[in-house]
N, CA and C atoms as a LAMMPS dump frame, in Angstrom:
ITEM: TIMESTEP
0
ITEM: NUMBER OF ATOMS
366
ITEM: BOX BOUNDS ff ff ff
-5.0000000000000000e+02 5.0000000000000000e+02
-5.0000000000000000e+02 5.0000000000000000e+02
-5.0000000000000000e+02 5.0000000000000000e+02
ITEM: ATOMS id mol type element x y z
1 1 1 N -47.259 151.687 -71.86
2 1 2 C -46.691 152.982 -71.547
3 1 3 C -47.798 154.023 -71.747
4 2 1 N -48.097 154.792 -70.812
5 2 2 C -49.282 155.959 -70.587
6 2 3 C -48.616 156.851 -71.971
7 3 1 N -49.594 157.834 -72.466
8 3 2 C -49.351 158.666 -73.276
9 3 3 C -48.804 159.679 -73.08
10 4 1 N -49.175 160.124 -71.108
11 4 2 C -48.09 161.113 -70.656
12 4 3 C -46.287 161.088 -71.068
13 5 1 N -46.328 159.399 -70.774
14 5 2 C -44.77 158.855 -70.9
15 5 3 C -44.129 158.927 -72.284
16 6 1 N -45.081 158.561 -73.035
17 6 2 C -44.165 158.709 -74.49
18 6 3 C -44.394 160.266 -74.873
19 7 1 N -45.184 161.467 -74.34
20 7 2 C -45.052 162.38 -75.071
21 7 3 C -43.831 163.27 -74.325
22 8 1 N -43.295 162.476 -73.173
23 8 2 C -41.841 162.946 -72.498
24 8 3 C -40.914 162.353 -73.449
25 9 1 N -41.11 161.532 -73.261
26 9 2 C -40.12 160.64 -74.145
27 9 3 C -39.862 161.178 -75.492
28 10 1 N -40.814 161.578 -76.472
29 10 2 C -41.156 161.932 -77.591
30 10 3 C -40.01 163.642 -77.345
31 11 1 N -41.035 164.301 -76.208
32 11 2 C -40.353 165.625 -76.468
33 11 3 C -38.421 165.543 -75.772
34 12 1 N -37.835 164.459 -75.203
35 12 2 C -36.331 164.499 -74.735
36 12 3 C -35.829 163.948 -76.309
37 13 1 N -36.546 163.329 -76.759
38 13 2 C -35.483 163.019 -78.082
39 13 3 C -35.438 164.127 -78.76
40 14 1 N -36.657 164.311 -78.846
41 14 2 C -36.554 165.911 -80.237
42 14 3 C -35.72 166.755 -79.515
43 15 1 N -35.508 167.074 -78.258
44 15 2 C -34.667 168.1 -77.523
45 15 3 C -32.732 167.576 -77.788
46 16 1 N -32.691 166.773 -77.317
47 16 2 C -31.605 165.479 -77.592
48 16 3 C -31.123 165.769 -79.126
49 17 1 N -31.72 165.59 -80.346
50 17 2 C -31.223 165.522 -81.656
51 17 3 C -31.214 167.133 -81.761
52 18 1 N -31.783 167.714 -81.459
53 18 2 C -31.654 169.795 -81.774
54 18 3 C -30.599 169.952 -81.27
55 19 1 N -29.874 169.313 -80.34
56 19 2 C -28.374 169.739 -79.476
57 19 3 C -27.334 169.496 -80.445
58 20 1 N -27.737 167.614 -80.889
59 20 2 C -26.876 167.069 -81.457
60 20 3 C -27.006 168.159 -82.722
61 21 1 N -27.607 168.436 -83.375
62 21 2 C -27.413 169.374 -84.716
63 21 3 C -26.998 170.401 -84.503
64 22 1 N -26.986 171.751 -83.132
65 22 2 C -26.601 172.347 -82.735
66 22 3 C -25.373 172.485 -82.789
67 23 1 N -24.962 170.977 -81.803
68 23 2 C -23.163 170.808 -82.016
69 23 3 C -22.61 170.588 -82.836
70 24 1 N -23.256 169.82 -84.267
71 24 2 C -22.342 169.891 -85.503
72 24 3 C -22.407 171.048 -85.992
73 25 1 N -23.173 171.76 -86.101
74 25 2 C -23.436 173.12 -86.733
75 25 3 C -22.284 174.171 -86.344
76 26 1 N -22.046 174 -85.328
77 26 2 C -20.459 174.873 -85.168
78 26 3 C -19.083 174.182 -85.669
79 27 1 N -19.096 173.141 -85.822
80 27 2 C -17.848 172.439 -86.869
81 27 3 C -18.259 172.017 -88.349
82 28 1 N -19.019 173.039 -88.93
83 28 2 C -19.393 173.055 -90.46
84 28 3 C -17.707 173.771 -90.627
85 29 1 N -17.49 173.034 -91.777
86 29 2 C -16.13 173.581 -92.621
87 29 3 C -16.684 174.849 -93.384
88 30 1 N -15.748 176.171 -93.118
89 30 2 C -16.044 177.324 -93.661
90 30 3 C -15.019 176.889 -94.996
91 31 1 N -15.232 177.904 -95.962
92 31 2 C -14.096 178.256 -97.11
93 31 3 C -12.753 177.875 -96.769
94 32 1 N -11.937 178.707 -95.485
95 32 2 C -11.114 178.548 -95.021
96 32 3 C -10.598 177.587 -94.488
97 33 1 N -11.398 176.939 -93.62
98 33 2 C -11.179 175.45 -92.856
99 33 3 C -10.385 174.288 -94.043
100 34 1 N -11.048 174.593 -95.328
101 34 2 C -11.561 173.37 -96.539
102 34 3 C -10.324 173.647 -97.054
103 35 1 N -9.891 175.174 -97.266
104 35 2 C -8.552 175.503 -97.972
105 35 3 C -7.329 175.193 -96.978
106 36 1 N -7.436 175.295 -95.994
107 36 2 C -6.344 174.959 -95.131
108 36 3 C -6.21 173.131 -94.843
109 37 1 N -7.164 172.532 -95.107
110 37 2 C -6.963 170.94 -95.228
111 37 3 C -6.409 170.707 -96.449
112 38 1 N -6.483 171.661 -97.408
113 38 2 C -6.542 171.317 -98.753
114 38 3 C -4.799 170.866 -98.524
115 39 1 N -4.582 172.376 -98.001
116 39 2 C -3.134 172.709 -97.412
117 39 3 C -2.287 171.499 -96.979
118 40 1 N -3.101 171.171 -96.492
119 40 2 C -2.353 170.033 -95.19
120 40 3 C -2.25 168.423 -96.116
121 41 1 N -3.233 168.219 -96.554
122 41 2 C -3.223 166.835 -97.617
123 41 3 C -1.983 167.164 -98.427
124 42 1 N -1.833 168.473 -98.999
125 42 2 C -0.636 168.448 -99.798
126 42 3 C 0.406 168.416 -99.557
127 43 1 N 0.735 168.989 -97.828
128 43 2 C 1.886 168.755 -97.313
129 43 3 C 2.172 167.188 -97.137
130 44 1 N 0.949 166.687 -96.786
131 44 2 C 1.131 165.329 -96.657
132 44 3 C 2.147 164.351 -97.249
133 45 1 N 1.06 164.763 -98.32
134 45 2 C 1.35 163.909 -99.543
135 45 3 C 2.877 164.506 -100.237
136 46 1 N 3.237 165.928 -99.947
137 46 2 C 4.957 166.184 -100.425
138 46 3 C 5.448 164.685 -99.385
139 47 1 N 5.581 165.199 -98.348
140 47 2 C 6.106 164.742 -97.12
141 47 3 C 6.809 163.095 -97.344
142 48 1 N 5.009 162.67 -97.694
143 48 2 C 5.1 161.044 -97.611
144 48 3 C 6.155 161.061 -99.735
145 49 1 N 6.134 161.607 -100.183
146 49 2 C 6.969 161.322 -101.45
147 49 3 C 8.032 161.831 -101.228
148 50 1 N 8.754 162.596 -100.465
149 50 2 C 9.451 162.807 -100.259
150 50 3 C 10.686 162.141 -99.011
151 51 1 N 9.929 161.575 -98.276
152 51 2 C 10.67 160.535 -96.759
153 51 3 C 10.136 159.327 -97.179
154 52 1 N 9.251 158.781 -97.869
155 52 2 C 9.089 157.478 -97.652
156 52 3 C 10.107 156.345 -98.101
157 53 1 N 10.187 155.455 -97.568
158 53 2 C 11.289 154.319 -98.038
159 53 3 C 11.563 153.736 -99.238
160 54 1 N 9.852 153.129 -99.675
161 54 2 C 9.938 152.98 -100.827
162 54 3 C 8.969 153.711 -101.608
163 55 1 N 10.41 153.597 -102.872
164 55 2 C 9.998 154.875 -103.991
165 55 3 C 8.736 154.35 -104.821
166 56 1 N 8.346 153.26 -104.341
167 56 2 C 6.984 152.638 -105.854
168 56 3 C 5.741 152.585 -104.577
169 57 1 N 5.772 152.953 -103.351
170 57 2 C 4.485 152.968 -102.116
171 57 3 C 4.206 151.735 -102.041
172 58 1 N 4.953 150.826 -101.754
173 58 2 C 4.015 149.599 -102.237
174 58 3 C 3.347 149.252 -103.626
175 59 1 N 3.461 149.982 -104.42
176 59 2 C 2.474 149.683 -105.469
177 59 3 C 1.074 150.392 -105.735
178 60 1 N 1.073 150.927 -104.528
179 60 2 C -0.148 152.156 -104.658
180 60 3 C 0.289 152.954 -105.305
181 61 1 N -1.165 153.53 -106.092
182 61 2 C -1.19 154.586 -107.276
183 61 3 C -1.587 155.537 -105.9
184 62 1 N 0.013 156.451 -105.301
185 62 2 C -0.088 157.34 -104.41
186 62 3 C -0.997 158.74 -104.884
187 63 1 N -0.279 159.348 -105.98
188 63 2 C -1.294 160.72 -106.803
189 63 3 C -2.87 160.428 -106.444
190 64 1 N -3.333 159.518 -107.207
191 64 2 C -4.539 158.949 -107.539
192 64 3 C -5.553 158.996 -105.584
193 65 1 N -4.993 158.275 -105.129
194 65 2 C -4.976 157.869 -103.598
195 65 3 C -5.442 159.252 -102.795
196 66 1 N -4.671 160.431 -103.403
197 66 2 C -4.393 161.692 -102.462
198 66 3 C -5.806 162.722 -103.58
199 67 1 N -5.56 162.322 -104.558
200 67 2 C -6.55 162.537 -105.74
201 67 3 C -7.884 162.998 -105.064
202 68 1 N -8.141 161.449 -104.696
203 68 2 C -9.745 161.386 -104.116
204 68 3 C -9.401 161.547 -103.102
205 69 1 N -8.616 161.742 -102.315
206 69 2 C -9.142 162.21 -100.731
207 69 3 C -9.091 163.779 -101.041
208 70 1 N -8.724 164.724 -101.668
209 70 2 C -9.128 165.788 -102.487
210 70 3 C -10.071 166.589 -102.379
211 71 1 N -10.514 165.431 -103.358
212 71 2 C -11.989 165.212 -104.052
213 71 3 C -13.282 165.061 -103.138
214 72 1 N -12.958 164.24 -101.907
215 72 2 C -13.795 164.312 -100.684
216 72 3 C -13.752 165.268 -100.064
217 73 1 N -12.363 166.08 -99.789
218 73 2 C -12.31 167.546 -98.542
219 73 3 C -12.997 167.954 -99.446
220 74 1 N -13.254 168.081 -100.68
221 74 2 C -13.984 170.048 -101.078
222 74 3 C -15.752 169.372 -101.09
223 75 1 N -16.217 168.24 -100.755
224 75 2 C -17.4 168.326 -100.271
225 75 3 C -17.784 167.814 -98.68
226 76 1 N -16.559 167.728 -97.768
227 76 2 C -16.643 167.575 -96.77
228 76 3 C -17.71 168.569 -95.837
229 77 1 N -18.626 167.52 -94.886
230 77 2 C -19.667 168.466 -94.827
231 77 3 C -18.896 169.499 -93.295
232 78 1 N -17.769 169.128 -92.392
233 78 2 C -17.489 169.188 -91.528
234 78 3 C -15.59 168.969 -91.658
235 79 1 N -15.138 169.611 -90.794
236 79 2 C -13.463 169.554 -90.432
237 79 3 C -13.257 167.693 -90.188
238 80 1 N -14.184 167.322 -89.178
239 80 2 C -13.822 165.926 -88.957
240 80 3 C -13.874 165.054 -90.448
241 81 1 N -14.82 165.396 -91.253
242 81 2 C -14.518 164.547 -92.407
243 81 3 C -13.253 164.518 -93.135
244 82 1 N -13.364 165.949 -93.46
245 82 2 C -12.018 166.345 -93.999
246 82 3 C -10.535 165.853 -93.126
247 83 1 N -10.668 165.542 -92.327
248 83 2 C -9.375 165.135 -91.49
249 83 3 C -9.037 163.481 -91.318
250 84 1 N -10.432 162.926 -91.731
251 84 2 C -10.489 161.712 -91.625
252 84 3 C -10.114 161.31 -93.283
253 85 1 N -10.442 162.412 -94.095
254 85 2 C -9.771 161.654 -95.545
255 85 3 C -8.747 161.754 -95.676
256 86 1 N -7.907 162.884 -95.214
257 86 2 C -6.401 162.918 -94.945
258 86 3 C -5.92 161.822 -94.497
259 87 1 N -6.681 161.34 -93.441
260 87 2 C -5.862 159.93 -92.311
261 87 3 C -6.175 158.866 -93.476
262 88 1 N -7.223 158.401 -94.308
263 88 2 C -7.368 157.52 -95.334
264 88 3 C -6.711 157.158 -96.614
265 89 1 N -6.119 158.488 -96.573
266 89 2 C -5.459 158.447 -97.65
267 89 3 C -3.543 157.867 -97.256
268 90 1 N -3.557 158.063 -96.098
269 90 2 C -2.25 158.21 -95.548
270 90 3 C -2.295 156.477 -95.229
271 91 1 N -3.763 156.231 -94.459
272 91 2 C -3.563 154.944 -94.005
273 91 3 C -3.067 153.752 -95.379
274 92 1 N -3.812 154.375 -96.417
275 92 2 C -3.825 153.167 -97.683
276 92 3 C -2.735 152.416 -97.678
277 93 1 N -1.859 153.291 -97.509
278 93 2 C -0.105 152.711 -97.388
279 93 3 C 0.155 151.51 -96.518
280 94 1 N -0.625 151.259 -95.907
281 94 2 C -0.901 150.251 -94.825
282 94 3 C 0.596 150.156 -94.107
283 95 1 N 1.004 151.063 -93.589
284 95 2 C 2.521 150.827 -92.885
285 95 3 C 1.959 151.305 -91.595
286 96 1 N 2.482 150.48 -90.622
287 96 2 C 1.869 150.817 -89.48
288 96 3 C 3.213 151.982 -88.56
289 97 1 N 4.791 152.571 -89.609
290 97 2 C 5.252 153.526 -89.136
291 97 3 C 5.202 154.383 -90.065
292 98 1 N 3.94 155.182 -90.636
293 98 2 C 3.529 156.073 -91.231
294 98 3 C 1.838 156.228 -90.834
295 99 1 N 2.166 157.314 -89.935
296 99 2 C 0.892 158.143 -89.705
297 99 3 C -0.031 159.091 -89.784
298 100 1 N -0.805 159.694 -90.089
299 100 2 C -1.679 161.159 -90.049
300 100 3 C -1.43 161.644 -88.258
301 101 1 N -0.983 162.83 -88.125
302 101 2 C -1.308 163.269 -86.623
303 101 3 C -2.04 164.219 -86.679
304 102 1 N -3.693 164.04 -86.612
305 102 2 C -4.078 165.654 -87.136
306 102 3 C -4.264 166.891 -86.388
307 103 1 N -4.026 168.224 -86.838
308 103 2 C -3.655 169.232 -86.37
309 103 3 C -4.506 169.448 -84.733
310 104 1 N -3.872 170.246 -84.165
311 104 2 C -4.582 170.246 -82.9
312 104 3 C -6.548 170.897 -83.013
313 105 1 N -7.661 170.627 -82.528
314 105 2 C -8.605 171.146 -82.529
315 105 3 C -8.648 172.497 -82.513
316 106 1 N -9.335 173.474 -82.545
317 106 2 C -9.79 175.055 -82.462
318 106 3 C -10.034 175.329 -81.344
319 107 1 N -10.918 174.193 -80.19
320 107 2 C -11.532 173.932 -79.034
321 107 3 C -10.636 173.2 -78.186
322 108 1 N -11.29 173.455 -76.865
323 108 2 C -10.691 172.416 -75.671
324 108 3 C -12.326 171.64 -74.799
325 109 1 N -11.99 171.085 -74.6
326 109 2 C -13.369 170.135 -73.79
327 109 3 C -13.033 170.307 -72.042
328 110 1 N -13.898 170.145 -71.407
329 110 2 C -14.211 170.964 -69.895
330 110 3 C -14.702 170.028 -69.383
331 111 1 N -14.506 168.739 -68.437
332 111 2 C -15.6 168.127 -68.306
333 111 3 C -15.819 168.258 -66.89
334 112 1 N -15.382 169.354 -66.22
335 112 2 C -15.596 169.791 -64.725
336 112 3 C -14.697 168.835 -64.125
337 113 1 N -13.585 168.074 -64.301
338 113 2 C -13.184 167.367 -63.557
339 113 3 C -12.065 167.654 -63.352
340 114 1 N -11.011 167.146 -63.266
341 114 2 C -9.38 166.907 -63.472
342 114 3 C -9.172 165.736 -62.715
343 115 1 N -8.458 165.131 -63.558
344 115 2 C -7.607 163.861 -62.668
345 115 3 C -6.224 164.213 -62.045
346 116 1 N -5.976 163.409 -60.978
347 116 2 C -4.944 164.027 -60.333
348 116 3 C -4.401 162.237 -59.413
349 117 1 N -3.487 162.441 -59.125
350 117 2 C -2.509 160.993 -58.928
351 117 3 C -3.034 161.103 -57.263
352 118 1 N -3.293 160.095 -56.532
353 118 2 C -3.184 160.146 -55.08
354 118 3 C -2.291 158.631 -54.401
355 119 1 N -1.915 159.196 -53.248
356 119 2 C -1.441 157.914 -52.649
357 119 3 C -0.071 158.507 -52.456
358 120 1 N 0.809 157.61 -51.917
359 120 2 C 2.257 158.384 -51.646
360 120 3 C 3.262 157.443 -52.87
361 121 1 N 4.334 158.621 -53.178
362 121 2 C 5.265 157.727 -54.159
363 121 3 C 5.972 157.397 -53.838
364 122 1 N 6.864 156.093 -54.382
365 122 2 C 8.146 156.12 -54.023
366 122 3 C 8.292 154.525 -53.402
């Protein structure tokens, strides 16, 4: 490979990873973001002690469980972490009709397209 080629190559990655940091850099968890998950784990966790079937979780130490997923949102570096310890903590329960649905995004995604049905019905 010529040296022309890898110093393209060289300069699309470094361009490539500045985006990628770019784009996490706008879903850094503010104060607010962190307090409003905080929010939401606790509703959770009322929720699931409050509707669940059984009163012993399986045997999971539920407090403890919701404890450390907690303990992870307040150093979550990003909303997606924080939303994913919510879903971890929820999943432990291993019941596959008890779920995390997490809150809708802030954003919408654009990908210039739309899908649309063709052909005749009926």
């Amino acid at each position: 490979m010529s040296s022309h080629k890898i110093y393209w190559v060289c300069l699309f990655l470094f361009f490539s990873l500045l985006l990628a940091e770019a784009r996490d850099s706008d879903t850094t968890a503010t104060k607010e973001d962190l307090q409003w998950m905080k929010q939401v784990l606790n509703t959770t966790q009322d929720d699931i002690k409050q509707n669940y079937y059984d009163p012993r979780f399986h045997g999971l130490p539920l407090n403890a469980r919701f404890q450390e997923a907690l303990e992870k949102i307040q150093s979550a570096p990003n909303r997606n972490y924080a939303v994913a310890d919510i879903a971890g903590a929820v999943s432990a329960l291993n019941d596959s009709h008890t779920f995390f649905v997490p809150p809708p995004r802030p954003y919408v995604h654009d990908y210039g397209w739309r899908m649309q049905a063709e052909g005749e019905s009926g």
